[in-house]
N, C-alpha and C positions, 0 to 999 in steps of 0.2 A: 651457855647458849651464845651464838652468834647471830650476827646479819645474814639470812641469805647469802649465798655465795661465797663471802671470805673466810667465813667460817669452812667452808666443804673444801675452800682454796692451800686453808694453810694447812687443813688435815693429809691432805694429796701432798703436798710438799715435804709432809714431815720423811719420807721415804728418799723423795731428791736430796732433802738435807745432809742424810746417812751416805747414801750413794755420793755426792759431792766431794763430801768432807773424804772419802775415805780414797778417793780416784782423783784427785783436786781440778775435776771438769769445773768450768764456769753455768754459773743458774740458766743461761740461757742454751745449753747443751741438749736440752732435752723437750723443746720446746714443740709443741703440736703445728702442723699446718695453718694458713691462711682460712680463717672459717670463711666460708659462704655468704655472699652479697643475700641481707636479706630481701625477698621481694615485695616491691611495694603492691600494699593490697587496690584493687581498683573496681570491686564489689561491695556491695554491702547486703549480708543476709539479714530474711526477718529475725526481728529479736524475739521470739518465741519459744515458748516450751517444747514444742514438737521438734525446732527445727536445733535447739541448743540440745535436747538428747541426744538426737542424729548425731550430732557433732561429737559428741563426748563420746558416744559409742562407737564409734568409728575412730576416739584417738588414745581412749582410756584402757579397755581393756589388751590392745595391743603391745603399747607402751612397759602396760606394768609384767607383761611376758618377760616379753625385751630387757627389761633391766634389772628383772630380778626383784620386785617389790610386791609385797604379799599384798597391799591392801590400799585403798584411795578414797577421800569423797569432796563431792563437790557441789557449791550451793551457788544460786544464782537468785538473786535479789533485783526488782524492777517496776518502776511505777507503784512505789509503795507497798508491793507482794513483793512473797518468795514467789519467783518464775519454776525454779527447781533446785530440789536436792537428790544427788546421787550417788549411790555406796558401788564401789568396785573392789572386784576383789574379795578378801579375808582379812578378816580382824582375827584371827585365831586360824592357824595352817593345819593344827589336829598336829598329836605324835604317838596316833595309832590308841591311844587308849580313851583322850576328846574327839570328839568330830569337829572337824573343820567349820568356821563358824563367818558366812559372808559379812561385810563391813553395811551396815544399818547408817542412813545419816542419821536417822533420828533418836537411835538410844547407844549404839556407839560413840564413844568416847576417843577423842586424839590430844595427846601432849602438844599444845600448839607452839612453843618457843615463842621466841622473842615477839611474837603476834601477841602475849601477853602484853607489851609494854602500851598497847594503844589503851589497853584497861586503867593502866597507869597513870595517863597521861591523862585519860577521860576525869581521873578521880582528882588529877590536881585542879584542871578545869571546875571539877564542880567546886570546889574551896575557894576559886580565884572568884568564882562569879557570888558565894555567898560573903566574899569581904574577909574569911578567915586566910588567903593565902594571897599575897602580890607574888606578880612573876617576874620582880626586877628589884625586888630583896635579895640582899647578902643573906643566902640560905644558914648564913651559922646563928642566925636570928632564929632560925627555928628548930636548933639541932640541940640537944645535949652535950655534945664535944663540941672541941673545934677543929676545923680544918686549917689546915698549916697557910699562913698567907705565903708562898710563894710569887703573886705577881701582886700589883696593886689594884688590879683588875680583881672587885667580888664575884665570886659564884654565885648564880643565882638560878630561880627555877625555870627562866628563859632557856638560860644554858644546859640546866642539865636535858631537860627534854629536843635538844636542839644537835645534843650531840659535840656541842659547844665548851663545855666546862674545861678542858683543856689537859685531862686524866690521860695516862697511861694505861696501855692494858691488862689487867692481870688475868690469868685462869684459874688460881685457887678458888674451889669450893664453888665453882658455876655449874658444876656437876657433881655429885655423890651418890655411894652407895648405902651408904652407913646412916640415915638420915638428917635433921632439918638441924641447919644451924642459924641460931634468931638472927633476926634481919639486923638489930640493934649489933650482934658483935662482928655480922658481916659488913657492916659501912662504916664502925666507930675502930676497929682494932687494925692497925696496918693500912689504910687507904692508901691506894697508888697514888704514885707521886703523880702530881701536876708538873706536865713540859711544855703545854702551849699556854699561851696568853688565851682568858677566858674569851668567848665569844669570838675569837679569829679563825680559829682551823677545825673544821669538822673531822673529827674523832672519834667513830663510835665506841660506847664504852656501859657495858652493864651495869657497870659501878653505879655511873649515872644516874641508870633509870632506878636503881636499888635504891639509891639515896633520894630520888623524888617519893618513893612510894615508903621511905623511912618516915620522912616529911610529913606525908598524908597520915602515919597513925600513930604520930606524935599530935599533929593538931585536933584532928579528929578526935582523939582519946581513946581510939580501941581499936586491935588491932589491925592489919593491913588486911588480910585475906575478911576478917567482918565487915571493917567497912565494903570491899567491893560484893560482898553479901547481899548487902543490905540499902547501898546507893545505886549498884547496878544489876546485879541479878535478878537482885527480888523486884525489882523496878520496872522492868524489861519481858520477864518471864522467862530467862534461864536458868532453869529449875533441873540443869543437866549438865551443869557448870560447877569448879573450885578447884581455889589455886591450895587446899588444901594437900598436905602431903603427910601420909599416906593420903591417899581419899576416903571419902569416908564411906561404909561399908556399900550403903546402895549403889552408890556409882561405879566401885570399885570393882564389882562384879562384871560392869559394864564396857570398863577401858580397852582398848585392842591392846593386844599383844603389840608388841616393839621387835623388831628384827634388823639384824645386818643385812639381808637378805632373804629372800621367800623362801630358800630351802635352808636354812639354818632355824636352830634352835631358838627358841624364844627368851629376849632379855629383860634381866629383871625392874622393878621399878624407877625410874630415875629419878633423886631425891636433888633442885634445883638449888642452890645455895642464894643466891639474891632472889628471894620468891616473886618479888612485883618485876623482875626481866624477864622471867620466864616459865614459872611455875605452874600457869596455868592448864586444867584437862575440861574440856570442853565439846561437847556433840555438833555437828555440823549444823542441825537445825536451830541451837541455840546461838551460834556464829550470825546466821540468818538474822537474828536479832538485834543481834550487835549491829550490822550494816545498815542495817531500816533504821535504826536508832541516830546511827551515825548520819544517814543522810535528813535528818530527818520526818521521817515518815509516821511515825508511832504517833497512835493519840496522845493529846497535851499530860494526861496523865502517865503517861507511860515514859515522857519528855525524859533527858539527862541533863540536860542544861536549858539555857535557850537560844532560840537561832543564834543571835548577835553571839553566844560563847563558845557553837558549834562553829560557826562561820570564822570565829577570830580561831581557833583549834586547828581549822584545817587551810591556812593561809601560811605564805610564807615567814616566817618568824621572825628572823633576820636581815637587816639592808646593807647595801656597801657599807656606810658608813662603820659597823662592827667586818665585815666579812671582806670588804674590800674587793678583789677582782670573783672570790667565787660566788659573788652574788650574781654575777650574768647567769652562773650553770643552774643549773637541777638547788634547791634549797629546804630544808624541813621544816613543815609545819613544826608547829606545839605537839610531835609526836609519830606524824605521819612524814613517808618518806613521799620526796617527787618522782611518781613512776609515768608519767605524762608521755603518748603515745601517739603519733599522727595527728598531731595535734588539736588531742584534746586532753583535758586536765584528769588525771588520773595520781591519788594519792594510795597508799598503799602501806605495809609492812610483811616481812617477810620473817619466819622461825624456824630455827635447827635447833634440837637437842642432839643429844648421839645419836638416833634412831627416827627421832619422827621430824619431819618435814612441812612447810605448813607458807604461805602465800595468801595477805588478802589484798584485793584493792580497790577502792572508789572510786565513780563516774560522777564526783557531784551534780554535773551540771549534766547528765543524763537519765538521774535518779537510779544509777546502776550500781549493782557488786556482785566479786567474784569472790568466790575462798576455796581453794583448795589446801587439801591435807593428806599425808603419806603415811606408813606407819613402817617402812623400811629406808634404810639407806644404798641401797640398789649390788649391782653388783661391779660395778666402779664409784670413783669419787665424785663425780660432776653428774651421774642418771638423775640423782632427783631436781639437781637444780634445771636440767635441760628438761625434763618433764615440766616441772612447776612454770618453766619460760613457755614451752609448749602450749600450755593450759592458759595462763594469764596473757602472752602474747599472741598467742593465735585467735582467744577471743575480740583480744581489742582490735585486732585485722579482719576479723568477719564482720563485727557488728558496730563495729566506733572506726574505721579504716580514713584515710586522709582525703578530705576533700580534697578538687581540684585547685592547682596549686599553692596548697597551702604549705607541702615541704618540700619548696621550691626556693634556692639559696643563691645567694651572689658571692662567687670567691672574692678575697681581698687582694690587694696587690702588696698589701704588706706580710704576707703568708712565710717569704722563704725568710725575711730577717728576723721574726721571729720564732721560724721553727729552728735555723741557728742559736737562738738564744737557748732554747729548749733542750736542744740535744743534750746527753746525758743520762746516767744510772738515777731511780728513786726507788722509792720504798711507801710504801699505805704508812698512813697517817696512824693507823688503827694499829701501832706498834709497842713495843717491849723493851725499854732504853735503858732503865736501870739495874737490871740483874741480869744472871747468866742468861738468861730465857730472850735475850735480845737479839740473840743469836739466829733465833729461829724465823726472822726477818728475811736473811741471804738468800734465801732458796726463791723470794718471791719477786726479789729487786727485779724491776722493768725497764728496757732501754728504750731509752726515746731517739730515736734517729732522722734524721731527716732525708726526704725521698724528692724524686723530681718534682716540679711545679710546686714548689714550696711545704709538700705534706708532708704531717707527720706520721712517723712509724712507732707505736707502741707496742712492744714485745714483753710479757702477755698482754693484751689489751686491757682495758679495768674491767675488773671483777669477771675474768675470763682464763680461759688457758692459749686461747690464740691470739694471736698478733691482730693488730688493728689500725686501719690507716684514717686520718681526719688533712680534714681541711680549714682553712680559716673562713668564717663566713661575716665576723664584725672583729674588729681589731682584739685580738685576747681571748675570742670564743670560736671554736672549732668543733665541725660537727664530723661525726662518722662518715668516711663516703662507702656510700648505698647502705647506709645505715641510718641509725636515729639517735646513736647516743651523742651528746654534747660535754666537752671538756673545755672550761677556761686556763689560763697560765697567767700568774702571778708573776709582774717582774719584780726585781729590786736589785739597786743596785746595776743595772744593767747586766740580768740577765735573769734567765728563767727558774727562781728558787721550788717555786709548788702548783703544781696541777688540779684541780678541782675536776674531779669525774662522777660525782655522787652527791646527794644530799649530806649522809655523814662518811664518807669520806675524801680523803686526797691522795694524793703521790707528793712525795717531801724529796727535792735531791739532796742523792748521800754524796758526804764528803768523801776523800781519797780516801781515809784508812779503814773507813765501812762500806767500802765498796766490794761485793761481792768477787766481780773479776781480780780483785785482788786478794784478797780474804779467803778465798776457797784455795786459789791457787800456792798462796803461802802454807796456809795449812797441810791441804794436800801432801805438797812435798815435805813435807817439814814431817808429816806423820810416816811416811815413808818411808824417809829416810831413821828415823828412832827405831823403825819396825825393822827396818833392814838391818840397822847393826845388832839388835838383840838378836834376830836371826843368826849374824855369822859369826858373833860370840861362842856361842858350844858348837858352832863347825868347827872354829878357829880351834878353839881346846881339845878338840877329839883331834885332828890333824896334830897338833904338836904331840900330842899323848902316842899318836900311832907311828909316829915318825920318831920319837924320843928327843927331839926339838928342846934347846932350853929355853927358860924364860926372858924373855927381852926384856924385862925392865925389874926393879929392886922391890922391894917391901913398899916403900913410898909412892910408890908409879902402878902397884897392884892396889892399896887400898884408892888412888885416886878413879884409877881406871874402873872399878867396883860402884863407886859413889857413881860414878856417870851413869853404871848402867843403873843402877837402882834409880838415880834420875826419871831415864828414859824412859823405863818400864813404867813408874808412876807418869809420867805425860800419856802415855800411847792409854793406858789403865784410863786414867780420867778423859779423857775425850769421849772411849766408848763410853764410860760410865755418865757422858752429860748427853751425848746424843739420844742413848737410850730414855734416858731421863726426860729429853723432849718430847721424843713421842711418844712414851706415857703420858704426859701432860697434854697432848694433844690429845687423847686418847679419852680425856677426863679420869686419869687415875691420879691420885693423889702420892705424895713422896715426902715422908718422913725428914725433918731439917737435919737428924742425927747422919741419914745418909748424902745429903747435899753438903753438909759442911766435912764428910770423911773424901767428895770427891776433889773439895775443896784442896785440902790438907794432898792428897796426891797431888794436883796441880800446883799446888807451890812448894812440894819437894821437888817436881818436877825444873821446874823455876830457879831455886837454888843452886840445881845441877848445873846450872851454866858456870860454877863457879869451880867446880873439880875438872868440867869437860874444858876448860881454857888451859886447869894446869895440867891436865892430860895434855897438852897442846903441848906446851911451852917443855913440858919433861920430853916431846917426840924431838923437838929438837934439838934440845940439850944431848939427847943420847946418838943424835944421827939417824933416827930412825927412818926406813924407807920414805919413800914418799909418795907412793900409793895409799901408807899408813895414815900420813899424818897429812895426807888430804882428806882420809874418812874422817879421821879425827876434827878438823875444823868443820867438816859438812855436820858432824853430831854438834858442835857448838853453835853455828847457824840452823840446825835443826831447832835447838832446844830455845834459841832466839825467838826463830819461827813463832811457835807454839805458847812461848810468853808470851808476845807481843799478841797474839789470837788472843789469849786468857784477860791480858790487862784492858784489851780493847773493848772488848765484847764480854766485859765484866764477870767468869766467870769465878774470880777470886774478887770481887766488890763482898763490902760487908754483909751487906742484904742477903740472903737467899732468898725472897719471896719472889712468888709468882702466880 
């Protein structure tokens, strides 16, 4: 499971990836137009049942034509009531032999992704407030392993719910088909490496949230899916809820089907590997619960915590003094993201699995919430997330819209010397450093540019496919012009090392040799040129053969010439063989270490080759040989250079295979 958006971000990319590497276009070649100044809302409708259906009906059943998504629902919470829940769509498309079966909020069932982790986060809350859990413990106080001290900085349960702990990203086992692997071997065997210093750089990372909710059924003493059983379900009355995997049989009958798409085939169960990030199947009216809870509303019996531990949950977590400049931007509660809008406070999380879709968010200070859920992935990569923005932004512009001047801004005069500081290639924070899978970064690197009157240009914008332009409004924090997102910039050192655009994430600038404009275009050529001479090897041989041509060079110049190409063919072999590998892994299908370590093994005989295609070199001139020849022959040597230096950089011969 991922974050809303980056997750649908880097699934879309995985295809730029292929396409780049093999054409050695730069990541920015392919980039979408200038999206649309959004407009500022300057109404406000009633907040009503009558008037919030209108709405929905007029934008939901449309939508899910349009994109290709079999099924939808959506609850709205207010004044202490549901306002409404409403099913669109099909939870079941029928394939002629079932009937088609419409989406129910109340007894259908949707795989809510990473909108599990507020479950999470709820249950460390309840531990922190009975005295069994601090949140500024070195969490190996409560682990059975240990975590490797890589900084001096502990991990603590601040961090991990903050997005703060400072992990790497990995995707093994966030998704299966095969079922449940315990939570105990998912957070104790192979944890990603820690590369930030804890509490500095927002990071999102499942790992994380796995290991808070390891946490809660180690202390607790039973396990994670009982306790949230048992502190919040049963507690609450979602009695239509579990993070159980399989589900168990009543409910299971209930789940919507899961699709790529409305006219496709129905996919089968998705078995979640870190259960407390996203495991969760849950009915929309039971969501409904969760929000009234959250703000809330519920009788003192029904309570999860108390105000004082609800109120400290959904406040900012973090202050400069750990976060340093991106404490100006957007910051995350104990769990919940900053989704804050025309300015008013609005908390939120968002869930992707492979297939289902899912968005909530709170109006604390409105007594408001919204939840919507999909149960397709549309029929491009970005429809659901533009739906779910649809739904969650277009309400907070009907019925929460900006007062009079309240998103009214004073540019700086110090805008242009630091959008020169700025300018530059980066990369999301939410990255992949230590194995080949690091790789899969290039396609999303962003350039920062700087434009007239000091603004900046981000191409893609964050957590977008379009370009996006900001201005500076307080020295280091700059907001969207005709827009509402806010990014601060990190200096050090005199100059602009990291971008803060998100609660948990950043843009980190890359240095020269992971710079994509450079990376894509070595590669590129570099695989081109290995492709092209295995190509005109058996022309070459067929020509001498038809023409009865002798051999140019001895016994010693034929087994070196042979080495090169067995070389080459193992590079050009392993490259496909690791791209493909990516987007399986983007894919959620898992890959065997026997075949990551045999693509390894091509890649460093490819590697080794440099060592026959030099004295290929050195034999073209020793014998005189043309010198068309023996300029192909030095371009195969800086090919096969090329191609190492991709490999050692972008680790894809590092000891590790994980991912």
């Amino acid at each position: 499971m991922g974050a809303p958006r980056v997750r649908k971000l880097l699934v879309a990319t995985a295809a730029a990836l292929l396409a780049a590497v093999l054409t050695g276009a730069t990541a920015q070649s392919a980039q979408a137009l200038v999206a649309p100044p959004i407009p500022t809302p300057v109404t406000t409708a009633e907040l009503n049942q009558a008037d919030v259906d209108a709405w929905l009906d007029g934008l939901l059943p449309a939508a899910l034509d349009r994109s290709g998504i079999a099924g939808a629902a959506v609850s709205v919470v207010h004044d202490g009531a549901v306002l409404t829940e409403r099913g669109f769509g099909r939870s079941d498309t029928g394939n002629g032999e079932t009937p088609a079966k419409a989406v129910d909020p109340e007894s259908t069932l949707f795989r809510v992704g990473s909108v599990s982790k507020l479950f999470t986060a709820t249950s460390v809350l309840q531990l922190v407030e009975s005295g069994d859990l601090d949140l500024d413990t070195d969490v190996n106080d409560y682990l059975d392993f240990t975590l490797p001290a890589t900084f001096d900085e502990p991990i603590t349960l601040r961090h991990l719910l903050t997005h703060t702990a400072g992990f790497e990203e990995r995707l093994d086992g966030n998704v299966r088909s095969d079922g449940n692997l315990s939570l105990h071997d998912f957070v104790s065997i192979n944890p990603p490496e820690r590369v930030f210093e804890p509490g500095t750089v927002p990071a999102y990372s499942n790992y994380s949230n796995a290991l808070a909710g390891y946490i809660v059924e180690r202390v607790s003493g039973m396990p994670f899916e009982e306790y949230v059983d048992r502190q919040i379900f049963d507690r609450i009355g979602m009695d239509s809820s579990s993070f159980e995997q399989p589900l168990p049989a009543p409910l299971a009958s209930r789940l919507s089907n899961a699709y790529a798409n409305a006219s496709g085939p129905a996919a089968p169960f998705e078995f979640v590997g870190p259960v407390p990030a996203g495991a969760l199947s849950a009915s929309t009216a039971d969501i409904s619960q969760f929000m009234l809870a959250q703000l809330g509303e519920l009788p003192d019996e029904q309570s999860l915590f108390s105000d004082a531990t609800r109120e400290l949950m959904q406040q900012p977590a973090l202050d400069a003094d750990s976060l340093g400049a991106f404490a100006s931007g957007p910051r995350m509660t104990l769990g919940f993201f900053d989704d804050s809008r025309n300015g008013h406070r609005i908390i939120g999380h968002g869930g992707d699995t492979q297939f289902f879709h899912s968005h909530l968010q709170l109006f604390p200070d409105e007594r408001t919430g919204i939840y919507v859920t999909l149960n397709s992935s549309g029929a491009s990569p970005i429809d659901t997330l533009e739906l779910r923005e649809a739904v969650v932004q277009g309400f907070a512009d009907r019925y929460f819209p900006a007062t009079s001047g309240a998103t009214e801004t004073t540019v700086t005069d110090t805008g242009a010397e630091h959008a020169a500081l700025a300018a530059g290639t980066y990369e999301t924070s939410r990255s992949f450093q230590s194995t080949f899978i690091s790789a899969i970064g290039l396609p999303s690197q962003v350039q920062v540019t700087t434009e007239a009157e000091g603004r900046l240009l981000i191409t893609p914008g964050p957590e977008s496919l379009h370009p996006a332009l900001f201005e500076e409004i307080e020295p280091w924090v700059w907001q969207e012009v005709d827009g509402q997102r806010i990014i601060t910039l990190r200096e050090s050192d005199g100059a602009v090392d990291a971008i803060g655009f998100s609660s948990a994430f950043a843009f980190l600038r890359v240095d020269t040799v992971h710079n994509s404009a450079i990376a894509f275009p070595v590669l590129g050529v570099s695989a081109a040129v290995l492709l092209g001479s295995l190509l005109l090897w058996p022309i070459g041989a067929f020509v001498r053969r038809r023409l009865n041509l002798p051999a140019r060079v001895g016994r010693k110049g034929s087994v070196v010439r042979i080495l090169t190409r067995v070389g080459s063919g193992s590079a050009v072999l392993a490259l496909v063989g690791w791209l493909v590998s990516i987007m399986l892994l983007l894919g959620d299908q898992s890959l065997p270490e026997l075949a990551l370590r045999a693509l390894q093994g091509l890649q460093l005989i490819g590697v080794l080759a440099i060592v026959p295609a030099v004295l290929n070199v050195i034999n073209g001139i020793r014998h005189h040989t043309g010198w068309k020849i023996l300029v192909g022959r030095i371009l195969v040597v800086l090919a096969l250079g090329g191609v190492a230096w991709f490999a050692l950089v972008f680790k894809l011969i590092a000891p590790s295979v994980s991912y």
